[in-house]
Each structure stands twice: as structure tokens, then as C-alpha cells.
NUMILUM-811836 format. One line per 2 residues: number of its first residue (from 1); for each residue x, z, y of N, C-alpha, C. Coordinates in steps of 0.1 Angstrom, whole numbers. Example, Ala and Ser with C-alpha at 12.3 -4.5 7.8 and 13.67 -1.06 7.14 Angstrom:
<sites>
1) 132/78/-57/123/78/-45/132/78/-33; 128/71/-22/137/71/-11/129/79/0
</sites>
This chain:
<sites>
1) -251/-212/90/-260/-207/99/-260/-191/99; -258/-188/108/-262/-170/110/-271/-165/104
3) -275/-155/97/-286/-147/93/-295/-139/101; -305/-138/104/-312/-132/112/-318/-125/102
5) -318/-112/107/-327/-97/100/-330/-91/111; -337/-81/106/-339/-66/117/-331/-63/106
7) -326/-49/113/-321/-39/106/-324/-24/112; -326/-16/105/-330/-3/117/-311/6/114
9) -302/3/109/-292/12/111/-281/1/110; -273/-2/120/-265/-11/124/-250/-13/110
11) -247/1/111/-237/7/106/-241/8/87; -252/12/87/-261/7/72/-255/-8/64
13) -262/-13/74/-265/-29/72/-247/-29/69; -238/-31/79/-226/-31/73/-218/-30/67
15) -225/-15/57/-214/-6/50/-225/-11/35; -238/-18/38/-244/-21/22/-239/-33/21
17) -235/-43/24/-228/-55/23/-218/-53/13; -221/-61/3/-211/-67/-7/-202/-78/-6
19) -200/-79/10/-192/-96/16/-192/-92/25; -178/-98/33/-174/-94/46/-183/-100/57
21) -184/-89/67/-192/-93/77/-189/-98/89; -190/-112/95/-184/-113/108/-195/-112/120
23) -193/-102/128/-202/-100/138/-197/-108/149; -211/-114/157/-204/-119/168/-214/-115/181
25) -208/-108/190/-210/-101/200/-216/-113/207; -227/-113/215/-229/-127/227/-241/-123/234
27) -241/-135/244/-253/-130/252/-257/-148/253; -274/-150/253/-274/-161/257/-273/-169/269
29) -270/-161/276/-267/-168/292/-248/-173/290; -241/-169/276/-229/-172/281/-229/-182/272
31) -216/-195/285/-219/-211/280/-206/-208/266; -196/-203/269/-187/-201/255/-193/-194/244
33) -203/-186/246/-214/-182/230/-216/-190/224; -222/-201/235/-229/-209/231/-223/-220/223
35) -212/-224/225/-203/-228/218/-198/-230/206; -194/-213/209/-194/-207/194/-198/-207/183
37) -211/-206/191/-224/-208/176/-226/-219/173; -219/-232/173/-219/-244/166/-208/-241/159
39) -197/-235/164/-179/-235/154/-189/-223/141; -193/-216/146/-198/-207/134/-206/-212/127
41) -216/-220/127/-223/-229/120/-210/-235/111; -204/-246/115/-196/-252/105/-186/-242/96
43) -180/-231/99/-173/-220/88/-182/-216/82; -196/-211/86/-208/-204/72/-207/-218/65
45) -206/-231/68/-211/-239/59/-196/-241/50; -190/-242/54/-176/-243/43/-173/-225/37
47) -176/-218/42/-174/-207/34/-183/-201/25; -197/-203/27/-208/-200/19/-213/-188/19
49) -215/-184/4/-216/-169/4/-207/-162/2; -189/-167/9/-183/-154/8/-182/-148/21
51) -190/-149/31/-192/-143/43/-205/-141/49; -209/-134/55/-223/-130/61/-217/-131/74
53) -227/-136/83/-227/-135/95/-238/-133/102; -237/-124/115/-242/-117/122/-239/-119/135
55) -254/-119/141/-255/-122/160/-261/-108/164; -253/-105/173/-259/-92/180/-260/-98/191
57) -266/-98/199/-274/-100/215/-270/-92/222; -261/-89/228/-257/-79/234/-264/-69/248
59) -272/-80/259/-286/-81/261/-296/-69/256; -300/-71/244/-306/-65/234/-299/-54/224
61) -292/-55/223/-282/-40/220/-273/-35/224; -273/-29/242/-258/-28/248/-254/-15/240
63) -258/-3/235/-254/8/227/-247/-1/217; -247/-10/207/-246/-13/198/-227/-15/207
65) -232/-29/214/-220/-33/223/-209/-22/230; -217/-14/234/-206/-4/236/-203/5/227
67) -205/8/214/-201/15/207/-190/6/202; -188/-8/201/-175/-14/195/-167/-21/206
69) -169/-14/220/-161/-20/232/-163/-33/236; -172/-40/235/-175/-49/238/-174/-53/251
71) -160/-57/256/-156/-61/269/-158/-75/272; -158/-90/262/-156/-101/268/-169/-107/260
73) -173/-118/260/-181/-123/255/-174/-137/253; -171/-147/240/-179/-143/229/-169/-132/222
75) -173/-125/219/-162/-113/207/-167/-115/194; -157/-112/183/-164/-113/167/-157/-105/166
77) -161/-98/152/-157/-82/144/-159/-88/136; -146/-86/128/-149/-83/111/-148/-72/104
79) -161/-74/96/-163/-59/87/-160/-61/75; -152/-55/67/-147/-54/53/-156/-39/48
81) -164/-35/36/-172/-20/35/-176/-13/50; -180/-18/57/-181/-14/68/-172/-5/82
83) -163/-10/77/-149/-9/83/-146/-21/91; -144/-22/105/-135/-33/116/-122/-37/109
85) -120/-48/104/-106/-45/100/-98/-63/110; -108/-70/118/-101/-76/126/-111/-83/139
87) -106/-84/149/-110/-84/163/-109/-99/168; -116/-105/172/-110/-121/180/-121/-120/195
89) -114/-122/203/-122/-124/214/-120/-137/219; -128/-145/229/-131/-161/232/-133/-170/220
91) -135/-182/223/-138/-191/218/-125/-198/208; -128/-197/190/-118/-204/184/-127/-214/177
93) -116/-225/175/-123/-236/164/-125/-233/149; -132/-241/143/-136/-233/131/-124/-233/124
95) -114/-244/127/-102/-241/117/-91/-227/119; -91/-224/136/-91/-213/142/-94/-201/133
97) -107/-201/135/-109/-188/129/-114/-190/113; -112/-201/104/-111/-195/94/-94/-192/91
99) -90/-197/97/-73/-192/91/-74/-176/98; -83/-168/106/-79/-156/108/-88/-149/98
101) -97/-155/95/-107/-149/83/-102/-152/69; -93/-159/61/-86/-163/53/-78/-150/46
103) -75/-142/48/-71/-128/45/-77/-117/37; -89/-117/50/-99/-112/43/-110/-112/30
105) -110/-125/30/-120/-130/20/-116/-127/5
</sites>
């Protein structure tokens, strides 16, 4: 399951993480987010605590969205020390995207 926090410095929160962060861009009106967030549900559950994961609302943070180009919805960012170090846009299955998260970890 996703973590829900506030955070007041976006870029903070990322760069204090001791575990890579996968952000996932979305808006709740889109039906492929919505999706999403079930394939993401099952990889937090097989990966545990070696990944954090993050919902930005994009809705609710378009600065945030436009500061990392947020052109398609759903988008995910992976953050390594608070560094992007890989990009997936649309909808992957969890085996999908743990083989692209597999590198990183």
C-alpha cells in the first residue's frame, strides 16, 4: 500500500529517504491510475521495505507535476538519494514494473 504523509518540502522528503522512492504521478478521475494502484499495491506487498511509495495527486500538486514534466497520466519516478534515476509512463503489471525496479533496489 502507498504511504500517505504530508510533507511540507517535496524534494526533502526524497532526498531524506534511506530506500528508493517510487513516485506515482495520477489524478483520480484517470481510469488507468486507477488501475495502477492495485498493480502497486501487489509490488509494495512483495517488495516490502525495500521501497517507499508515493502518490502525488497531480490535481493537488500541479507545481510539483510540472516541475518533473508530468505529461501523461499514470507516470512513476524513481528516486534513488533524491535523484530521478528512472521514468515509466502508462500502465505496467506488477511483474512489469518490478523487473524495471529490479536494478535499482
Amino acid at each position: 500500500m502507498a504511504t500517505q504523509q504530508m510533507f511540507s518540502s517535496f524534494e526533502a522528503m526524497l532526498a531524506g529517504s534511506d530506500q528508493p522512492v517510487l513516485v506515482d504521478f495520477y489524478a483520480p478521475w484517470c481510469g488507468p491510475c486507477q488501475m495502477m494502484a492495485g498493480f502497486l499495491d501487489q509490488v509494495k506487498a512483495q517488495l516490502g521495505d525495500r521501497l517507499k511509495i508515493i502518490k502525488i495527486n497531480t490535481d493537488n500538486y500541479p507545481a510539483i507535476a510540472s516541475q518533473h514534466r508530468i505529461e501523461a497520466l499514470p507516470t512513476m519516478v524513481l528516486f534513488k538519494d533524491g535523484v530521478p534515476c528512472d521514468r515509466m509512463e502508462g500502465v505496467l503489471r506488477p511483474d512489469q514494473l518490478l523487473q524495471r525496479l529490479q536494478p535499482h533496489l
